[in-house]
N, C-alpha and C positions, 0 to 999 in steps of 0.2 A: 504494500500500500504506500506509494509516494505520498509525503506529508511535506505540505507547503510551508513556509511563514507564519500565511494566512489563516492556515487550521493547529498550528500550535498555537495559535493564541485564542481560539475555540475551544481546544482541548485543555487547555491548562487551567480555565477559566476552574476554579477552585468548586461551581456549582456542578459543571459538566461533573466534573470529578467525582462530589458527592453523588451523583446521581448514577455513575459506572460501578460507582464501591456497593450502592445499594442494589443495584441491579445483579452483580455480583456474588458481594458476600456477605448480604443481610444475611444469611442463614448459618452462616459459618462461625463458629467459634475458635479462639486461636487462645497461645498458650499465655498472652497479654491480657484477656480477659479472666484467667482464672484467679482469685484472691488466696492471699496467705494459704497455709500449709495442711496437709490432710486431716479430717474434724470426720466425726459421723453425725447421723441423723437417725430420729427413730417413726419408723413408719410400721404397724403392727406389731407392737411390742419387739420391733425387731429394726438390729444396727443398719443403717447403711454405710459404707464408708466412703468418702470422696473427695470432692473437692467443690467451693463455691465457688460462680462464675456469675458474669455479670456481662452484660450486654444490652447498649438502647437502640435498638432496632428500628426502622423507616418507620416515622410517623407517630408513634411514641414519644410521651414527653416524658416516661420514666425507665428506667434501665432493668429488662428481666431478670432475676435471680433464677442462674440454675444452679443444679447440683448435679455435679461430673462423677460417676463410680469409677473408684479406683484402676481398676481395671480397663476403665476405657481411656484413663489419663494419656496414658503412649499412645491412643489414636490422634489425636490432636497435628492437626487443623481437623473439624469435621463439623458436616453438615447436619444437625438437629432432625432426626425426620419424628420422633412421640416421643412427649412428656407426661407427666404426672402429675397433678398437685401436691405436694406433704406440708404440713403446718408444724414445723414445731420450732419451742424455745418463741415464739412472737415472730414468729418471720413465716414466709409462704416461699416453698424452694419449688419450682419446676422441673421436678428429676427426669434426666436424661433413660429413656427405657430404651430406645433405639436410635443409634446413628453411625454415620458413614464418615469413614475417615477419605480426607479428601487433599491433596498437595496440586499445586501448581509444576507440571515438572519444565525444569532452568534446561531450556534450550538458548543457544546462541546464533541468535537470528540477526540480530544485530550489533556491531563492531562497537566497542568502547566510544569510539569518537560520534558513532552514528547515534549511539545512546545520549551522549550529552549533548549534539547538536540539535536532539528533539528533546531536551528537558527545559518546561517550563516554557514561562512569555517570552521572548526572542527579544523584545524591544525594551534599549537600556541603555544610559547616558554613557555607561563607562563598560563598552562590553569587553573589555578584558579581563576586568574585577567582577563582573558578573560572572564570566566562565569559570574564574578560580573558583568564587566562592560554589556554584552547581556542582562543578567538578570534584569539588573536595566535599559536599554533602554525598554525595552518592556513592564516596571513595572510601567515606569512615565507616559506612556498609562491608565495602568488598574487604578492607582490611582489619577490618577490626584493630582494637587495642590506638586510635588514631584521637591526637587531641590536641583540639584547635580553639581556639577565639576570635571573633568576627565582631570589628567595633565599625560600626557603618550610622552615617545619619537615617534619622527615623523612617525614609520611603524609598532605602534601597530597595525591597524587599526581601529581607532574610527571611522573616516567618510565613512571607507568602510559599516562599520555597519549601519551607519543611512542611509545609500545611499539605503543601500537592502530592509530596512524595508519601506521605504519611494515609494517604487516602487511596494509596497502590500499592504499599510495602507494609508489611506486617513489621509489628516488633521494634518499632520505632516511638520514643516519650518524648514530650516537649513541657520541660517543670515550669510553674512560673510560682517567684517567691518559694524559694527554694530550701528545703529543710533537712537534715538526716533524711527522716521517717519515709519524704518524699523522692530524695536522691536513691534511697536503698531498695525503695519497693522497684522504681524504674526500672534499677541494675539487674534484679533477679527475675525480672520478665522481659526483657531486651535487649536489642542487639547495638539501636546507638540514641544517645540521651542529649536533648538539647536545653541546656539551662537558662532559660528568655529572662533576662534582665536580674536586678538584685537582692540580695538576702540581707536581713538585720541581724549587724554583727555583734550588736547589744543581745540580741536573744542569747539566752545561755548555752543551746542548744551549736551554735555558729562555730565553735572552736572544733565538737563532734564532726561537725559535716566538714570543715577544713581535712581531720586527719583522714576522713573517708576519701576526699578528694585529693590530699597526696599518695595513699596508697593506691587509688586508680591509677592518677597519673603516672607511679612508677612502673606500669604494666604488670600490676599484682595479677597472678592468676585468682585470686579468689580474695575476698573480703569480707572478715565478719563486723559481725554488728549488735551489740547487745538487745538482746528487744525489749522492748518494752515493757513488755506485759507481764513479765517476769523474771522478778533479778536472777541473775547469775546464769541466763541460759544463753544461749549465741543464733543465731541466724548467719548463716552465709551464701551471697552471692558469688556466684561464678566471674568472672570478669576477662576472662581470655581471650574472648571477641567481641568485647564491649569499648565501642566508644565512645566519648563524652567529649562534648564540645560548649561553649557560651557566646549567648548572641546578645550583645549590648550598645549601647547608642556612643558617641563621642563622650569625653569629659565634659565638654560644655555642656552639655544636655541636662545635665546632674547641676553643678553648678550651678545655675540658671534658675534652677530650684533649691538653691541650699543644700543641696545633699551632696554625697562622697562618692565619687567616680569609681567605677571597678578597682583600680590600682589602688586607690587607698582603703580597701575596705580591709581586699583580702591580702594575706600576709606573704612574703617574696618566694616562700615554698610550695602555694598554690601557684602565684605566676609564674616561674618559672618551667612551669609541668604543664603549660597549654598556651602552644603557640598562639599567639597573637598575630592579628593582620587586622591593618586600618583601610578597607574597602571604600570606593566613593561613587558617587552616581546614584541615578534616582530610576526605579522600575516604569517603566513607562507601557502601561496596559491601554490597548484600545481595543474597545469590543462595539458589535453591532449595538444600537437601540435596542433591538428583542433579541431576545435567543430562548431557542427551543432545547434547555440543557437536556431533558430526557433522550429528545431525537441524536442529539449531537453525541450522546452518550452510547448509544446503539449503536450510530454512523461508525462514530473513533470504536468499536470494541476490541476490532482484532487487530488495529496497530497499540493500543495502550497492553491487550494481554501477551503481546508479543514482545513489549517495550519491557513487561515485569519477567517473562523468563529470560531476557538476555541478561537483565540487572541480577536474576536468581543465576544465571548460569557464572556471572565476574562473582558473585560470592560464595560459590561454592569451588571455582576455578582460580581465583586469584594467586593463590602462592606456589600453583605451579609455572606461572607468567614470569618474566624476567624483563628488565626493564631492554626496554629495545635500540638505545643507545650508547652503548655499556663503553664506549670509547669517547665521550664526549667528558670532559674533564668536569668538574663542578669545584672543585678547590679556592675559586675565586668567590664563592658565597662562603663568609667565614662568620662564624658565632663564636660568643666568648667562652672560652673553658668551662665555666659554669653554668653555662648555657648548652650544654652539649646535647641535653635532649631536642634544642630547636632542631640543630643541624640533623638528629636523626628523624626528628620529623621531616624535614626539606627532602633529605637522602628518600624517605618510602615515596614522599607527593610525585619524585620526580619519577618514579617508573610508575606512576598512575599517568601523568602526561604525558609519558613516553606512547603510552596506550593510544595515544587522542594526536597527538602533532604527527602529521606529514612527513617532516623534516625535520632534520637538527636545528635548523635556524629558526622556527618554528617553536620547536623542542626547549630552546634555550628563551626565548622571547619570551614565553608565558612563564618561567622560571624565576627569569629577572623580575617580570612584571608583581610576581607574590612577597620574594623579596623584597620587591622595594616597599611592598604596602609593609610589609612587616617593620621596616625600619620607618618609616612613615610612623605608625605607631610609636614606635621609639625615642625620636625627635619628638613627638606630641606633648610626653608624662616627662622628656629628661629633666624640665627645666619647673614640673610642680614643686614649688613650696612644703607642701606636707608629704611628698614621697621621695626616699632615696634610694635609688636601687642600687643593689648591693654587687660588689664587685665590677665596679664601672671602668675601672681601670684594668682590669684581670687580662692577660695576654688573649688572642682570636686564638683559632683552631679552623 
């Protein structure tokens, strides 16, 4: 199916979207929807054991409660076909009696580059920092363990981005006012986490979610968590292909309003464990007067489910990929010593756009173009008054 300009900015339209997901996978439960950890219910004087799940379904203003038996837990993805009512403890659970397990299977229909040339609105003030920043949402998928920050004025659109991709890829969270409780639950149902705007570092709780988000960030395979609900037990998420990334407005933005800009909140051990990059331009959407999102959602079907098994086939293929310009030097992008996670963040992005450029000169252009937003950022905070960041003087690498 050739796809124009003109119908990715159809397709992407955030309603079409809703309207494919619903057409789709209103019926589908995923392992995103399931809640905290196996509980039973009693239905005839007798256990059931499972899991609670939760789901708000087309046209509904409230979110189903099922109950998943254990045993059908490892079918997940699946299609609901009978439920049951059971009442107990003050709740009303819709147990699952019959369903079909159901996967998408990741074919490669479409070429890495051809993927990001159809993601999202096309039209954008500064389409070089548009592509990094799509290109690197869709990469923190394929690679897992990837961690970025995206400080863009308020109508780049970053969250229109995550919003589209989130309405076609399973297993993706976007936190807003951000807490442990909230950061932890994301991790152990997901595969990459976007943290939209700031937390209060007066809460007592802030210092908790810091050491959660340095052990992320050091590529912890796994991460406990004390729970809540009762001392001295642990909770652990997985984190081995979990990414985590923050998407937040300029310093000034903050400012402007009296409050504390990302850099001064959080402390030099969270920044320095997620790359930063200062994005600019403005998302520029133009859509017809009417649109018939249902129609347009049928129309696009079989390039959007085509579009999700090539993105399913780069993340389940990814790490046997190697980067495709493996003679092209990068030593001249140089971060400080203690910085050395940036540059191993740079080093993976760059066999992601090895994937997408034509050329080496190509290859190298959009490379430059990320670093330089990165030190763009840099130049931005060096000269705040209330931040100093540490080892400023510390030999490159």
């Amino acid at each position: 199916m050739k796809i124009t300009r003109e119908d990715l900015g159809l397709i992407w339209h955030t309603k079409t979207l809703k309207e494919f997901s619903d057409l789709k996978f209103d019926k589908i439960l995923h392992h995103n929807n399931v809640l905290g950890t196996e509980k039973y219910i009693t239905y005839n004087k007798q256990h059931i054991e499972g899991f609670e799940a939760k789901k708000l379904h087309k046209g509904h203003k409230q979110a189903t409660v099922y109950f998943i038996r254990t045993e059908d837990i490892k079918k997940l993805p699946i299609i609901v076909k009978n439920t049951f009512k059971v009442h107990d403890k003050n709740k009303v659970f819709n147990v699952i009696n019959e369903a079909k397990s159901i996967r998408i299977t990741p074919k490669q229909l479409y070429s890495w580059r051809q993927i990001i040339k159809t993601f999202a609105i096309p039209d954008h003030t500064n389409l070089t920092d548009w592509l990094n920043y799509r290109m690197k949402r869709l990469y923190s998928r394929t690679s897992g363990q990837f961690y970025g920050r995206y400080i863009t004025e308020s109508s780049f659109g970053k969250d229109k981005c995550v919003e589209s991709y989130r309405l076609l890829l399973n297993e993706s969270s976007s936190i807003s006012d951000p807490t442990t409780a909230k950061l932890f639950y994301a991790a152990c149902h997901n595969k990459d986490i976007t943290i939209n705007e700031l937390p209060d570092k007066n809460n007592k709780d802030f210092i908790t979610m810091c050491n959660v988000l340095m052990r992320i960030g050091d590529k912890s395979n796994m991460v406990d968590n004390r729970a809540r609900s009762t001392a001295g037990t642990l909770e652990t998420a997985d984190t081995s292909k979990l990414s985590v990334c923050f998407t937040h407005n300029i310093p000034k933005y903050y400012h402007d309003k009296n409050k504390e800009a990302w850099h001064e909140i959080y402390p030099y051990n969270v920044f320095n464990r997620f790359y930063p990059v200062l994005y600019e331009g403005y998302l520029q959407a133009k859509f017809p007067d009417t649109m018939n999102h249902k129609a347009l959602a049928n129309k696009y079907s079989p390039f959007l489910i085509a579009w999700i098994k090539s993105v399913l086939w780069y993340e389940e293929h990814w790490f046997e990929l190697k980067n495709l310009y493996p003679d092209v030097s990068l030593e001249h992008f140089t971060f400080l010593k203690k910085e050395e996670r940036f540059r191993e963040h740079f080093i993976g992005y760059a066999k992601c756009v090895s994937h997408y450029a034509e050329t080496k000169e190509e290859y190298l252009k959009i490379l430059k173009a990320d670093y330089e937003s990165h030190h763009k950022y840099l130049d931005l905070i060096k000269n705040e008054s209330n931040w100093k960041r540490s080892f400023a003087t510390e030999e490159q690498v």
